[in-house]
C-alpha positions as CSV (number, residue, x, y, z in Angstrom):
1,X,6.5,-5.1,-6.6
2,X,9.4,-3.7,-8.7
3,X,6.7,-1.1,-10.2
4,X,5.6,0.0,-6.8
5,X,9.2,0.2,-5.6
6,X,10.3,2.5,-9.0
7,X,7.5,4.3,-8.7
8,X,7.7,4.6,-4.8
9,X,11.9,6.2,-5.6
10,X,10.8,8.5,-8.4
11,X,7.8,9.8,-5.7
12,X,10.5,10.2,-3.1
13,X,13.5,11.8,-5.1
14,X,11.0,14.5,-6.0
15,X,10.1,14.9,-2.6
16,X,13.4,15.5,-1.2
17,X,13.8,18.0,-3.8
18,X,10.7,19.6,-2.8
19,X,12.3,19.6,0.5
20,X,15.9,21.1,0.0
21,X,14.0,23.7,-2.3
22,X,12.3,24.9,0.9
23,X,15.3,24.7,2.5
24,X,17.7,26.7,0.0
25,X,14.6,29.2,-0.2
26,X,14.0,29.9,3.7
27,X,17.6,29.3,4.5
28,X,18.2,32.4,2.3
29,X,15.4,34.3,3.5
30,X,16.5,33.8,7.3
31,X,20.1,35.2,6.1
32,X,18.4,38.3,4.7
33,X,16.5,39.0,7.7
34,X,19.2,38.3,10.1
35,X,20.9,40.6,8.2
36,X,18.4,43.7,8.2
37,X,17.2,43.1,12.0
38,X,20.8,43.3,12.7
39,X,21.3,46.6,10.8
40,X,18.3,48.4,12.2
41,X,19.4,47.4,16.3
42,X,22.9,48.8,15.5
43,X,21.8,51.8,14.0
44,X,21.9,54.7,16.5
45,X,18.8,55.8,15.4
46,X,17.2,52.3,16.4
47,X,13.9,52.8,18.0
48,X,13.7,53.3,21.7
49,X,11.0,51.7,23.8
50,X,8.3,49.1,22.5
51,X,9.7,49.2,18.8
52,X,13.4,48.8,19.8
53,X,12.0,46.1,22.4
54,X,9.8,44.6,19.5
55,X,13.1,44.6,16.7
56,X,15.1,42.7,19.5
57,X,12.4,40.0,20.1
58,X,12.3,39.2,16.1
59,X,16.5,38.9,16.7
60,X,15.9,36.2,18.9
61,X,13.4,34.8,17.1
62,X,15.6,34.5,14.1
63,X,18.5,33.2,16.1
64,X,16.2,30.1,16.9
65,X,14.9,30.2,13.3
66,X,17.3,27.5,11.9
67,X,17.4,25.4,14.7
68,X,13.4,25.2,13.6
69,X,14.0,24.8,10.2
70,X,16.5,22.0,11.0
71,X,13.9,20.6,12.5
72,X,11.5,21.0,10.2
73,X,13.6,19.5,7.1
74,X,14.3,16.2,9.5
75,X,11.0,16.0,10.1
76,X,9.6,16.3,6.3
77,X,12.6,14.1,4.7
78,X,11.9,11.7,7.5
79,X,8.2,11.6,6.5
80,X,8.6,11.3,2.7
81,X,11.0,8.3,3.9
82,X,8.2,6.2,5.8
83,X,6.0,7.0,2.5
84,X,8.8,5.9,0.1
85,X,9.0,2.5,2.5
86,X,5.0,2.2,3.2
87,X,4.8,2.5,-1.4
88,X,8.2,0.4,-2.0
89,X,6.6,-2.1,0.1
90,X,3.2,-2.3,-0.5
91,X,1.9,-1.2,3.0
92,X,-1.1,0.7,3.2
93,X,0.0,2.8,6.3
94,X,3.7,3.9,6.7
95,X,5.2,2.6,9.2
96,X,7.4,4.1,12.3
97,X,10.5,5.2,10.4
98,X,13.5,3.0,12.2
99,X,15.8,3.8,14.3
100,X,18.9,2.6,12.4
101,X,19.8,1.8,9.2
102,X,19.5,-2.5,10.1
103,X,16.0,-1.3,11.3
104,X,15.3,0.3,8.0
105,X,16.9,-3.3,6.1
106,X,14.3,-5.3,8.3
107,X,11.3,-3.3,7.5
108,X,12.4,-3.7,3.8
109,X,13.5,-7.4,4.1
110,X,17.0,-6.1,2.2
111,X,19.6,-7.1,4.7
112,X,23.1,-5.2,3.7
113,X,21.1,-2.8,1.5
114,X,22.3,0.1,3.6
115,X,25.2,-1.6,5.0
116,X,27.5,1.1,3.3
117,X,25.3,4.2,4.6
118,X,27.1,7.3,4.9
119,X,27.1,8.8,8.4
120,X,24.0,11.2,7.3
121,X,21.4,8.4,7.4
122,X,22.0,7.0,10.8
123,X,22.2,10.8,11.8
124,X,18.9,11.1,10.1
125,X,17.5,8.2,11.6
126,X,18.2,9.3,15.0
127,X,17.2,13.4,14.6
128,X,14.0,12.4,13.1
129,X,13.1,10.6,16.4
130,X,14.8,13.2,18.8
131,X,12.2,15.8,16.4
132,X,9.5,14.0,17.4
133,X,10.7,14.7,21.3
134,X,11.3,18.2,21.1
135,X,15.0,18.0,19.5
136,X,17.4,17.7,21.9
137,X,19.7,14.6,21.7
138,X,19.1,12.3,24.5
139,X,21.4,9.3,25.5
140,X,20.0,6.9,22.6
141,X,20.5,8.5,20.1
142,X,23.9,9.9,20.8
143,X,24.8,6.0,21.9
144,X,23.4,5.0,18.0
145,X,26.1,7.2,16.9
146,X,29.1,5.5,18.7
147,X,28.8,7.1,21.6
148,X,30.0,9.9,23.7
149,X,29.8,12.5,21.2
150,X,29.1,13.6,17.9
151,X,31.7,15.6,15.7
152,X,29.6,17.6,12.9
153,X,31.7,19.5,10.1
154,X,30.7,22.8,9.2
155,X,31.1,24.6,6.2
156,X,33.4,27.7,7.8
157,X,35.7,24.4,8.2
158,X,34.6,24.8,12.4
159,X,34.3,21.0,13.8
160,X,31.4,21.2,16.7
161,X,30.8,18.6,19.1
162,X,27.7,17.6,20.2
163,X,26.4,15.1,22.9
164,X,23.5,14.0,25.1
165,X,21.2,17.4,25.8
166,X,22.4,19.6,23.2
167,X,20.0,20.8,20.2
168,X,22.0,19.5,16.6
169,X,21.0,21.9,13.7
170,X,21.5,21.2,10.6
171,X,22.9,23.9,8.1
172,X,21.5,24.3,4.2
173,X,24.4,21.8,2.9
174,X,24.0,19.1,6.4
175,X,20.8,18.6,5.2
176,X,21.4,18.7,1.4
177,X,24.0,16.1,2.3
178,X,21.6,14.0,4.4
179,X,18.5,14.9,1.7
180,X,21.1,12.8,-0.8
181,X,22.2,10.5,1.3
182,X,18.8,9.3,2.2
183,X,18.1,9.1,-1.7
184,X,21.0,7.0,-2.1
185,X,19.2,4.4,0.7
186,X,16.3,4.4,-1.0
187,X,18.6,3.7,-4.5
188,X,19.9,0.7,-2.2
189,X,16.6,-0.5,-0.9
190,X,14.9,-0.4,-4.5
191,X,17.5,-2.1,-5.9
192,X,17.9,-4.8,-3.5
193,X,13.8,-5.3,-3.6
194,X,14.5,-5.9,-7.6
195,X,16.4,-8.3,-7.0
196,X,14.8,-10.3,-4.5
């Protein structure tokens, strides 16, 4: 078991890699585009008619573009999580990824593995399942947070809030965070399977 669980860490920290490269990469690519869209609808020689109509549609598109790439990076790190467990654990099939970080301990049998989670896992916990839904938080998932609301930090030093019916994207570094912090678990889970 400890040789499936190693192996099963090393699998998944080259994953999330995988993942925040994909990330870094699109999340740059997006900024670019943003960028020139934007520049060719200010212009005052925009395009009248079905091109100017045809440049605004790809602005909105790219205004929705990192809510789906949010989603999208949940979604994968999420997925690379169930195989990490289904590996660590000898499972042929991975199994529904848990709601909770105690859900996630009594998959693993490793009770107060996770028990000092940062706030990103039980956040990744819950948008992984919301992702599956369509992505807007509903009432469980914003109640598996504490509650009324959730308070996100971004980088411009803005605090949003967030509760039940609202979309939660996830910049480059929120998901860089939660791509680490959801290493760490697995860290936590292998080393408590070692031990056992």
């Amino acid at each position: 078991m400890a040789t499936d669980a190693e192996q099963a860490l090393w699998a998944f920290e080259e994953a999330v890699d995988g993942v925040l490269s994909l990330v870094r990469g699109a999340s740059y690519g997006l900024r670019l585009a943003t960028r020139r869209v934007a520049d060719l609808v200010s212009r005052p020689t925009a395009p009248p008619g079905a091109a100017g109509a045809g440049l605004e549609g790809l602005r909105e598109a790219l205004e929705e573009a990192p809510d789906r790439l949010s989603d999208l990076a949940v979604l994968a790190l999420g997925d690379h999580f169930r195989a990490f467990l289904a590996r660590a654990l000898d499972l042929e099939v991975p199994p529904p990824l848990p709601e909770t970080p105690e859900g996630v301990e009594e998959l693993a049998g490793t009770p107060g593995a996770l028990a000092r989670s940062p706030f990103w896992v039980p956040l990744l916990l819950q948008l992984y399942r919301v992702a599956l839904r369509g992505g807007a938080l509903d009432r469980r998932a914003v109640e598996a947070l504490g509650g009324g609301s959730i308070e996100i930090r971004y980088p411009e030093g803005k605090v949003k809030v967030f509760s039940e019916g609202d979309r939660l994207a996830l910049t480059e570094s929120h998901l860089e965070e939660a791509g680490r912090a959801l290493v760490e678990a697995a860290r936590a889970i292998r080393l408590r399977l070692l031990t056992a």
